[in-house]
N, C-alpha and C positions, 0 to 999 in steps of 0.2 A: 681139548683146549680151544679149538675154531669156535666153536660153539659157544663157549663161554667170554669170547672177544666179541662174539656178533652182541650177545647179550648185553655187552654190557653197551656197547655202542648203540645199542637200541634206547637206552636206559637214559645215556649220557643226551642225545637227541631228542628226547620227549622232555627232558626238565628242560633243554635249551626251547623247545616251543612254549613250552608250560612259562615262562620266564618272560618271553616277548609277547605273548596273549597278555602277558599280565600288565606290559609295558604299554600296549597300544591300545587298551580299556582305559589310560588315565585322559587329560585334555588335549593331548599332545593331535595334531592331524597326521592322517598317514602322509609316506611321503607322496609327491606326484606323481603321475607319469612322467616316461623322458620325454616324451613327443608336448607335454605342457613347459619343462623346465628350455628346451628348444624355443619354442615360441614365446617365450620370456624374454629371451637373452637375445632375440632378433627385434623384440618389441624394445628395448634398452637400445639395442644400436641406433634404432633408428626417432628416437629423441633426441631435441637438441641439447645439446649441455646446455647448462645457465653457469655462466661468468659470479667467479666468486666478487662476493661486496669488497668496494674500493672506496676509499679517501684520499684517492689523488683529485686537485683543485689546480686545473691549467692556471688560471689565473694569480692564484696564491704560490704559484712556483715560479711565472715567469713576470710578475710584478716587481716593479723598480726596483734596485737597492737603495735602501734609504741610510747614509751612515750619518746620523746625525752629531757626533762628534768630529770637531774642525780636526787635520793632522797638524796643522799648526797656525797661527795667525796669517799667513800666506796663502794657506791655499784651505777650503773647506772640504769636507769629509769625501765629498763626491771628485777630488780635484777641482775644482771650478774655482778661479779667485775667491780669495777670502777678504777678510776687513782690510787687512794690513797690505794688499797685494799691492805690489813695486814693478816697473818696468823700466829699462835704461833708455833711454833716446838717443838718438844721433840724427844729425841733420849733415846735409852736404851740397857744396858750392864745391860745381868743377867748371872747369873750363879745359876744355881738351880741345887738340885738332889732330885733322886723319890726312898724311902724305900720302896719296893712291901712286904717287913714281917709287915710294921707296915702302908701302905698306908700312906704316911707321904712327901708333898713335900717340901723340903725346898729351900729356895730361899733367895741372896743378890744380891740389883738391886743398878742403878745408875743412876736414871735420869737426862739426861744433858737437862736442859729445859729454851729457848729463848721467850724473851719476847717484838716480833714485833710491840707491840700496840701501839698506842701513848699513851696510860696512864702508869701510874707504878702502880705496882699491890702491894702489901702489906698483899694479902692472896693467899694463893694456894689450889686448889681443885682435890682429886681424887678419884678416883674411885676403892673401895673392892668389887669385885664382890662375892668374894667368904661368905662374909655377907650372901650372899642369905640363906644360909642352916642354920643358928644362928636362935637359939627356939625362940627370941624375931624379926626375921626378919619380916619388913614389909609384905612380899611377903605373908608371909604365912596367916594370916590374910584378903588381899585382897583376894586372889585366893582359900580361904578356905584349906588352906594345913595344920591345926592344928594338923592334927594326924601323918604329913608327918615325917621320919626320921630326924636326924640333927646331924648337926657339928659344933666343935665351931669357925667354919670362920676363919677369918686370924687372930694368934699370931703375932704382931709386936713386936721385938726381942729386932731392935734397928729402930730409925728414926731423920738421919742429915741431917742439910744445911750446904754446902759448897758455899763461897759467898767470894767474892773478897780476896781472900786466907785464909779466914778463915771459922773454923769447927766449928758447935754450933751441941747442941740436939734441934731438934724442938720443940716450943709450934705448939700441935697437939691436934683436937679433933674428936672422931669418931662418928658419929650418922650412923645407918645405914649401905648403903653400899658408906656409902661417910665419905673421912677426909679431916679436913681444917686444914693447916696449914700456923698458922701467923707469918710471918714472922720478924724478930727485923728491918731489913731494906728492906726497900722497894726496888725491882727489877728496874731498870730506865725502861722505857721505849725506844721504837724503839731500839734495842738492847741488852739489860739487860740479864745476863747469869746466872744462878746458878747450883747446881746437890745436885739434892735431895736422899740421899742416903738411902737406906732401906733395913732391913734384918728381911725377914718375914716366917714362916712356917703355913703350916694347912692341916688339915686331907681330903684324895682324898674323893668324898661321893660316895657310891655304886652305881654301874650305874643303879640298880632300883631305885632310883628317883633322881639320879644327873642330867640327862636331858645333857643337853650341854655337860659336863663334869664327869666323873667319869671313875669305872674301871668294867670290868668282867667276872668271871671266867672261863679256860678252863681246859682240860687236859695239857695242858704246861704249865702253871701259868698263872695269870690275863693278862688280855689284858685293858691298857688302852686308856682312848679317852681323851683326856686334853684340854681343853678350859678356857679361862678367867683366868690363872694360875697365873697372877702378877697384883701387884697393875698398874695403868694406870691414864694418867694425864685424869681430864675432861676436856669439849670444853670452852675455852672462847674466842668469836668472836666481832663485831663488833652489832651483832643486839641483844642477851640477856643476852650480859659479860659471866661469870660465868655459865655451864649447872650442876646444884645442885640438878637435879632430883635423887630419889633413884632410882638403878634398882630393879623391878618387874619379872624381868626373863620372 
């Protein structure tokens, strides 16, 4: 039985050579050496890659945006004014004076203020800055200033509408460092004029925590820094009407 296992193993072995002579007589090459497919794969490493082809264009990626449709007749596709664009005006005539015995400014203003919109407006908005230092000021609250000194913001004296020749007391109300006041007749639009007259005083706050504004001492008397010293109209534009933010300082 061994004998007849060898044989046939002998048998099975010569057709497997007889098989591969027959395979390595066609076109094919034999294979290499390893000491060639070695020196191949060191020749590979040591080439540089070549970078696959690109169609990115610095230029054509970081060139202007061009939106060539307006978003509306006020402003043009880039924001930038448009045909129709509007601005409100205000002009102002104060006369103020500064008590350095009592820190005390007083002030009568006269706002002459144009109303370019195409709406007519029937409230007006402006701006007390000097709120800021009143115990109940928002500011102090956000900014944790509850222990900070204070003042009582601006006294309003007196506050009139002058409007197509005539003088009223304003309906006025103060939240803040913003007043609104409503008007009995509405400003026409695209031109509409009135002046808002106002006669207001409030105490200067010590330039250790007046910040922008306030005064402090020298051997000559105080030295003041005055900022934000009159009331001021706020923005109203074409993109959020009315700016009714308080200031925060």
């Amino acid at each position: 039985m061994a004998m007849a296992l060898a044989a046939s193993t002998a048998l099975a072995l010569t057709a497997c050579a007889a098989l591969l002579g027959a395979a390595n007589s066609g076109s094919a090459a034999p294979p290499p050496p390893a000491h060639a497919s070695t020196a191949a794969l060191a020749h590979a490493d040591s080439a540089p890659a070549r970078a696959a082809p690109t169609h990115y264009d610095p230029q054509r990626t970081f060139a202007p945006l061009v939106l060539p449709d307006p978003v509306n007749a006020y402003r043009s596709g880039d924001g930038s004014p448009g045909g129709a664009y509007w601005q409100n005006r205000a002009d102002y005539v104060i006369h103020a004076t500064l008590d350095p015995q009592q820190q005390l400014l007083t002030g009568a203003e006269a706002i002459h203020y144009t109303n370019n919109s195409p709406q007519a407006l029937d409230t007006l908005w402006i701006q007390l800055d000097q709120n800021l230092y009143r115990p109940d000021a928002r500011t102090r609250f956000v900014h944790d200033r509850l222990a900070a000194p204070t003042t009582p913001g601006y006294a309003l004296d007196s506050v009139e509408i002058e409007q197509g020749g005539h003088r009223t007391r304003a309906d006025y109300v103060v939240s803040d460092t913003r007043m609104q006041i409503r008007l009995q007749v509405a400003m026409k639009a695209f031109g509409g004029k009135l002046i808002i007259d106002i006669h207001y005083h409030y105490t200067v706050p010590d330039g250790g925590f007046g910040g922008r504004t306030g005064y402090m001492p020298s051997t000559n008397g105080p030295i003041y820094d005055m900022a934000q010293w009159y009331p001021r109209m706020a923005v109203y534009d074409d993109v959020r009407g009315w700016d009714t933010l308080p200031y925060l300082g």
